[in-house]
C-alpha atoms as a printed R data frame, in Angstrom:
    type eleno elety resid chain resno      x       y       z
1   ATOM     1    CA   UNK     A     1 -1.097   4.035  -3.392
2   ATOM     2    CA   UNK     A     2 -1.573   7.018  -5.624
3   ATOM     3    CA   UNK     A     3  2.068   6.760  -6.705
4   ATOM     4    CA   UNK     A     4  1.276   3.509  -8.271
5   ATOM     5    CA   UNK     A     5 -1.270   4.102 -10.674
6   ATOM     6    CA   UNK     A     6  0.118   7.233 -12.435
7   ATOM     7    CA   UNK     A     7 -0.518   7.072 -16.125
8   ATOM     8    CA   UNK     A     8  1.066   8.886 -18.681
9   ATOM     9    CA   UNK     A     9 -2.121  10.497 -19.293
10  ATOM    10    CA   UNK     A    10 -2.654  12.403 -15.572
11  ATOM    11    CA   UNK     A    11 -1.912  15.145 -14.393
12  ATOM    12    CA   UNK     A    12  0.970  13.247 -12.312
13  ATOM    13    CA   UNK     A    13  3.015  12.953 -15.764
14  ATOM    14    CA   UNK     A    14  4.402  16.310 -16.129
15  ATOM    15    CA   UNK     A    15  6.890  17.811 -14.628
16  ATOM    16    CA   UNK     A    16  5.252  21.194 -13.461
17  ATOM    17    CA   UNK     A    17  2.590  18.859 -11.178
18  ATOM    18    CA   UNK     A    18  4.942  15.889 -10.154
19  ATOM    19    CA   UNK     A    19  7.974  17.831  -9.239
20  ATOM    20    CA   UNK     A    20  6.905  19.473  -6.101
21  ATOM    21    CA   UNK     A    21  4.789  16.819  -5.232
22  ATOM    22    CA   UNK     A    22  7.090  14.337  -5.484
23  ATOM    23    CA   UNK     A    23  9.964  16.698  -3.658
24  ATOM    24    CA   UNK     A    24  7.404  17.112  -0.804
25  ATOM    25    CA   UNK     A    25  6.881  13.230  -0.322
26  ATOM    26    CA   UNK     A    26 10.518  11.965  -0.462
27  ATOM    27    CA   UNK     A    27 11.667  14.752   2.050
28  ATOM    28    CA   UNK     A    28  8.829  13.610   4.242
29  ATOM    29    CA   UNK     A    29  9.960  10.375   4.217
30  ATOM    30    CA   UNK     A    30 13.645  10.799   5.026
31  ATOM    31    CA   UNK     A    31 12.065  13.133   7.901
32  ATOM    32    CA   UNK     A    32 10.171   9.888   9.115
33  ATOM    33    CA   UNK     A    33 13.434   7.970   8.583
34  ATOM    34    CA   UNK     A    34 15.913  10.404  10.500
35  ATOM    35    CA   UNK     A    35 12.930  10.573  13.548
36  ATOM    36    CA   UNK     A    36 12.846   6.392  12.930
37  ATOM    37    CA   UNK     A    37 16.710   6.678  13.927
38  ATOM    38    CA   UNK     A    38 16.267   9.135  16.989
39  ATOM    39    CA   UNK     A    39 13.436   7.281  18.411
40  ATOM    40    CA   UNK     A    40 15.398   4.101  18.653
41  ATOM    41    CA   UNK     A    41 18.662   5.758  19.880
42  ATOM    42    CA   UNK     A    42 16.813   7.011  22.179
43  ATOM    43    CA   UNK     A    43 15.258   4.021  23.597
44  ATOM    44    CA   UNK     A    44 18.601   2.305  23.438
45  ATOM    45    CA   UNK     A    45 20.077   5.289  25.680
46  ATOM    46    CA   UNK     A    46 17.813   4.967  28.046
47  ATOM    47    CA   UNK     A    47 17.045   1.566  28.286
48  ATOM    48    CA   UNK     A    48 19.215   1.280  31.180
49  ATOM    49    CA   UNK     A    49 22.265   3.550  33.374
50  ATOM    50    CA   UNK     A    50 24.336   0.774  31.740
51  ATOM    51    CA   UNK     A    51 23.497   2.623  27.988
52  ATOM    52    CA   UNK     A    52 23.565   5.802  29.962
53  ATOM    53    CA   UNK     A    53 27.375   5.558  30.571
54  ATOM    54    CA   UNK     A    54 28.020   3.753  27.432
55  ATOM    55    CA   UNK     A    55 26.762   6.288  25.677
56  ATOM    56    CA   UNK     A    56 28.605   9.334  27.885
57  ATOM    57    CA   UNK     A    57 31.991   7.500  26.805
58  ATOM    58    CA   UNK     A    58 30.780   7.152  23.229
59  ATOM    59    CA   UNK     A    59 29.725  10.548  23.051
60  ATOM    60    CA   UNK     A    60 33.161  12.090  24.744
61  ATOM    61    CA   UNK     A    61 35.489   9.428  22.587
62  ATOM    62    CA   UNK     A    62 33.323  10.981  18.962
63  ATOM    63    CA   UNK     A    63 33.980  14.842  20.461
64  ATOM    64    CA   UNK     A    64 37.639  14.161  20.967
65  ATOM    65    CA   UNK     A    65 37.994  12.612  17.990
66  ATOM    66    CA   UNK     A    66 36.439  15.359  15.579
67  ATOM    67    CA   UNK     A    67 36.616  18.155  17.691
68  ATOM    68    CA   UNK     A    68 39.769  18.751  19.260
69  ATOM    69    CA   UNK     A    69 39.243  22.399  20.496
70  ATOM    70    CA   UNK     A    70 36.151  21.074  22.298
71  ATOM    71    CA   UNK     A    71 37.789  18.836  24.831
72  ATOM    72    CA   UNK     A    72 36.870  21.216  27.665
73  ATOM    73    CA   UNK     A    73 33.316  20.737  27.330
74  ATOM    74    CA   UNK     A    74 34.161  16.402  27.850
75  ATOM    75    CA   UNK     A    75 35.449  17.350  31.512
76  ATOM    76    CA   UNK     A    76 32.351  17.781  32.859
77  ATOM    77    CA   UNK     A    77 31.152  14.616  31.323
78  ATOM    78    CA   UNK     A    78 34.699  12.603  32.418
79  ATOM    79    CA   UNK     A    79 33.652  14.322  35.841
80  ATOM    80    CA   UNK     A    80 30.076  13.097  36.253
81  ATOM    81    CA   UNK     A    81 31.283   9.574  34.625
82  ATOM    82    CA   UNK     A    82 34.203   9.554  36.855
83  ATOM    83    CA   UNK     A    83 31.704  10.071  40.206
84  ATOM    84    CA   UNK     A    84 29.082   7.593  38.852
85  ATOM    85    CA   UNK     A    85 26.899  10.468  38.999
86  ATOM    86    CA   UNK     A    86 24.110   8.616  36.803
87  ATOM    87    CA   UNK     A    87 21.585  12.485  37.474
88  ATOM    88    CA   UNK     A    88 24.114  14.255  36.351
89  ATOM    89    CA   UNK     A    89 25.115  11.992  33.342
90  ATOM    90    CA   UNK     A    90 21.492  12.020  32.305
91  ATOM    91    CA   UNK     A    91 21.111  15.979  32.281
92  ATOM    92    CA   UNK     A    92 23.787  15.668  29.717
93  ATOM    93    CA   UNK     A    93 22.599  13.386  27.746
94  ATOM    94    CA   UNK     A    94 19.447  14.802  27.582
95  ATOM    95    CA   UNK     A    95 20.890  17.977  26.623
96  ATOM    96    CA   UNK     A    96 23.484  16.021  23.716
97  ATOM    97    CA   UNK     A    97 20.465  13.979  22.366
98  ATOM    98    CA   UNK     A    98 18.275  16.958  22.134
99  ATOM    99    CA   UNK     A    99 21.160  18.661  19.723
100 ATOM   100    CA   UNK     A   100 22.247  15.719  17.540
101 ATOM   101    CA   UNK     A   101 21.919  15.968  13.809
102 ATOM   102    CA   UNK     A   102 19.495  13.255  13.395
103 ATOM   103    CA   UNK     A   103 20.145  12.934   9.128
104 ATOM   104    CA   UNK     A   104 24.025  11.608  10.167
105 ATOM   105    CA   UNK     A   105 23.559   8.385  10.009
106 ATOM   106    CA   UNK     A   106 27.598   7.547  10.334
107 ATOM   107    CA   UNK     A   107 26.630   8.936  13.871
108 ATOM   108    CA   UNK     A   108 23.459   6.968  15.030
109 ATOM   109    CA   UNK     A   109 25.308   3.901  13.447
110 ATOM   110    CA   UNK     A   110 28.348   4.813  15.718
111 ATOM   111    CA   UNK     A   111 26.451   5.855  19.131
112 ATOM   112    CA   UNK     A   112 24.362   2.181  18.728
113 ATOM   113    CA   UNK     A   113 26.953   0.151  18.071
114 ATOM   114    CA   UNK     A   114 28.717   1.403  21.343
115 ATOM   115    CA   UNK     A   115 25.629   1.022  23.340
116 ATOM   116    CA   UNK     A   116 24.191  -2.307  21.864
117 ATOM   117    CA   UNK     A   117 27.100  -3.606  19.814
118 ATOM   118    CA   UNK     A   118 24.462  -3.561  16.999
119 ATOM   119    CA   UNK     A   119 26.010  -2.091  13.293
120 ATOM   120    CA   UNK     A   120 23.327  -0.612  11.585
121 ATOM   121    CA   UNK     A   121 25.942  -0.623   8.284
122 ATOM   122    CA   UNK     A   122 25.781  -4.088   8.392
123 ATOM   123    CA   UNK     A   123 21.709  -3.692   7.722
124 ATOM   124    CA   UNK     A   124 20.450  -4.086   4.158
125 ATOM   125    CA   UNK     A   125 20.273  -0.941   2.226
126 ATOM   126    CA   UNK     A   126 22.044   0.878   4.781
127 ATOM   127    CA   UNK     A   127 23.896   3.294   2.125
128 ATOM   128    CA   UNK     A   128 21.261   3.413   0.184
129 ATOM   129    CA   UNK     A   129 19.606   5.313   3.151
130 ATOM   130    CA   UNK     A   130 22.591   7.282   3.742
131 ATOM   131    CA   UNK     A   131 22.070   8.175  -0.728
132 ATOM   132    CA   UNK     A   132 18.337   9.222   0.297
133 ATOM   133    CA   UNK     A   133 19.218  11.550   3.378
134 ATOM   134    CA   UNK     A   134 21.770  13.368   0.882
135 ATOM   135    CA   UNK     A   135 18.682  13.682  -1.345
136 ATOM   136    CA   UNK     A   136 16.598  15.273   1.142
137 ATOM   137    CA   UNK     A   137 19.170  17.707   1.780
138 ATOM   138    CA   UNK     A   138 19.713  18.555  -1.130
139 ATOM   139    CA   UNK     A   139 15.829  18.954  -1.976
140 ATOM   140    CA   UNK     A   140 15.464  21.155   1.347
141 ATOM   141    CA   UNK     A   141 18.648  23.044   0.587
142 ATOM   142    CA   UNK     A   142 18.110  23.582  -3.270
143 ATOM   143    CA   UNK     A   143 21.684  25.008  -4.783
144 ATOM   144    CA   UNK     A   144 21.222  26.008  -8.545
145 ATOM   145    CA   UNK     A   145 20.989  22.647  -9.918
146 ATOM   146    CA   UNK     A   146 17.492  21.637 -11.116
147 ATOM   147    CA   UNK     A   147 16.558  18.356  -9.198
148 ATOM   148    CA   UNK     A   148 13.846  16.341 -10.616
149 ATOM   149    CA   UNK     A   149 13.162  12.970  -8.950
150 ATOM   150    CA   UNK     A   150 11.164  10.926 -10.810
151 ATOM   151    CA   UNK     A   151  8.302   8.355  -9.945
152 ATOM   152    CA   UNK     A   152 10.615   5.729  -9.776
153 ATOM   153    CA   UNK     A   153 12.513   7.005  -7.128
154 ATOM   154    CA   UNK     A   154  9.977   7.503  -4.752
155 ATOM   155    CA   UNK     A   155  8.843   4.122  -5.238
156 ATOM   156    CA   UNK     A   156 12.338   3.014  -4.402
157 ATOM   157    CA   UNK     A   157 12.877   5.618  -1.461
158 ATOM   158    CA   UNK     A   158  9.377   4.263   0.101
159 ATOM   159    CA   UNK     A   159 10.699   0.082   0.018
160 ATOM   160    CA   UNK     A   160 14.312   1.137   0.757
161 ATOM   161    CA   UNK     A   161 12.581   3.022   3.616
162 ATOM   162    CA   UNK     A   162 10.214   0.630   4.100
163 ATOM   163    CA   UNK     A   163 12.836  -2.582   4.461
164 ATOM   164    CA   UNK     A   164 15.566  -0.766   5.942
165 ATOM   165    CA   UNK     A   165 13.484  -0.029   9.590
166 ATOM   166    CA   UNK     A   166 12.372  -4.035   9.092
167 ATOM   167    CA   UNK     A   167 15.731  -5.023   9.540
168 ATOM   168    CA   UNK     A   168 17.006  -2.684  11.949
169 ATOM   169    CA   UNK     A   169 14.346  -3.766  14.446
170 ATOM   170    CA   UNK     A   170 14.761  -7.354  13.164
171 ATOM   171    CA   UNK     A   171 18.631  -6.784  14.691
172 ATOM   172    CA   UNK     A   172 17.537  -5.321  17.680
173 ATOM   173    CA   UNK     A   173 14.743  -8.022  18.592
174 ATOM   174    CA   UNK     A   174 17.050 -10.749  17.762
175 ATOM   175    CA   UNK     A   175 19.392  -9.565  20.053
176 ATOM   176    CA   UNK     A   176 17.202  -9.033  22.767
177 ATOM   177    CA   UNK     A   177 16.812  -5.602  23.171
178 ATOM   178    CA   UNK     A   178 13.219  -3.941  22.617
């Protein structure tokens, strides 16, 4: 609410006040975002030992596929899939979920659409939420470039925000799932 009724005569309308300010909310809300996309691959994990599995295969076939030297570490999981071991399969996905990267999107967007057939790149704004995660990254890891994001943009970051979660639970709800 604040953001909206900056004047040109407040404090908000130089640099030395807005900048940190304004750094501080937009990597707050790409925090809220990433923890947006955990929370519901989460629930789509473990909405059923059906998403259990799926997600075992998806998460051996994206480990293969990038990682080469790490096929070792996929035997135990082709093990425990192999002997419908569902305990076994969910100590491991426990442990996988716990260390994902929540701020790759390409890799939510790839787990869901194995486990729900749902493409979140299909959703509205989609890379403009991928654009805002690089943002935050680079606003949390500052390199020697000055970055000053203006009013504008965190007006923008807020409804992209805002719109995008809309219509990713709009997709899941009208697909059935919770």
């Amino acid at each position: 609410e604040a953001l909206r009724k900056v004047d040109n005569d407040e404090l908000l309308s130089i640099p030395f006040f807005y900048e940190p300010l304004f750094n501080l909310i937009m990597a707050g809300l790409v925090s809220k975002l990433e923890e947006f996309l955990k929370d519901r691959l989460e629930l789509e994990v473990y909405a059923s030992n059906d998403s259990l599995y799926k997600y075992a295969i998806a998460y051996i076939e994206l480990i293969t596929k990038k990682h080469k030297k790490h096929k070792d570490c996929c035997k135990e999981w082709k093990k425990a899939i192999d002997a419908h071991n569902t305990i076994k399969i969910q100590k491991l996905v426990d442990n996988s979920l716990d260390r994902h990267i929540y701020h790759n999107v390409d890799m939510i967007t790839f787990y869901l659409s194995r486990i729900s057939s749902i493409e979140l790149n299909e959703v509205a704004n989609y890379d403009k939420i991928k654009d805002l995660i690089q943002l935050r990254h680079r606003i949390i890891h500052p390199t020697k470039d000055e970055l000053c994001i203006p009013i504008y943009s965190v007006r923008e970051a807020c409804s992209y925000s805002f719109q995008f979660i809309k219509n990713v639970e709009s997709k899941f709800i009208l697909s059935g799932r919770q």
